[in-house]
N, C-alpha and C positions, 0 to 999 in steps of 0.2 A: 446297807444293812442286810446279813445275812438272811433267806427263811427262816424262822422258829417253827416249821412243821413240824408233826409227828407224826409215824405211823404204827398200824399193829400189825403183825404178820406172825401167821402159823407154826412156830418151832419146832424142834424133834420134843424135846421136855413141858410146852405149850405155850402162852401166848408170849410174843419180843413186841418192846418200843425202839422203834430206832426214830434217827432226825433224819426226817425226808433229804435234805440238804447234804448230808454224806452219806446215808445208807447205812452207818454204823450205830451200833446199838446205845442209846442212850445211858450215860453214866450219873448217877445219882447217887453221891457220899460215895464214889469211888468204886462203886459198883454197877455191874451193867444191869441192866431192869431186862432179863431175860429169863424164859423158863416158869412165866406167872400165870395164874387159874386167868380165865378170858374176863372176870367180872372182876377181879385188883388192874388188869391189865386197863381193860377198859375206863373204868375209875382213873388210875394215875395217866392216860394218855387225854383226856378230858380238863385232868388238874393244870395238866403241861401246855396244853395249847388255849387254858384261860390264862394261865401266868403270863404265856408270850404276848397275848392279848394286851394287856395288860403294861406288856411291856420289862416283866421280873429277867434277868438272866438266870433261870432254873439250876444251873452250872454251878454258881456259887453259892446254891440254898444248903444250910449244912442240917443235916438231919441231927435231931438232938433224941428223940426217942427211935424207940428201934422199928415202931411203925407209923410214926408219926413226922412230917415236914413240916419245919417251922420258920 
């Protein structure tokens, strides 16, 4: 089984989540989670590495509200 890490790291536009495992920026509803304030950044990299915990595949979570994961 792959890592499910996460990490955060400093952008030009501000804070990115990427998956430690490819170093590319993590995709959520088809969108890369880059360019966020450090405190949503922090928050959804927190959510991400309790899902993997957990065990969830983040990958297939479909967002149904526009700021809400369901």
């Amino acid at each position: 089984m792959p890592s499910r890490g996460y990490a955060l790291r400093k952008g030009r536009q501000g804070w990115d989540i990427y998956a430690e495992h490819t170093g590319k920026p993590v995709l959520l509803n088809g969108r890369e989670q880059t360019g966020l304030s450090r405190r949503v950044a922090v928050q959804l990299v927190t959510l991400l590495k309790r899902l993997a915990l957990a065990g969830a595949d983040v990958t297939d979570l479909p967002v149904k509200g526009r700021y809400t994961i369901h």
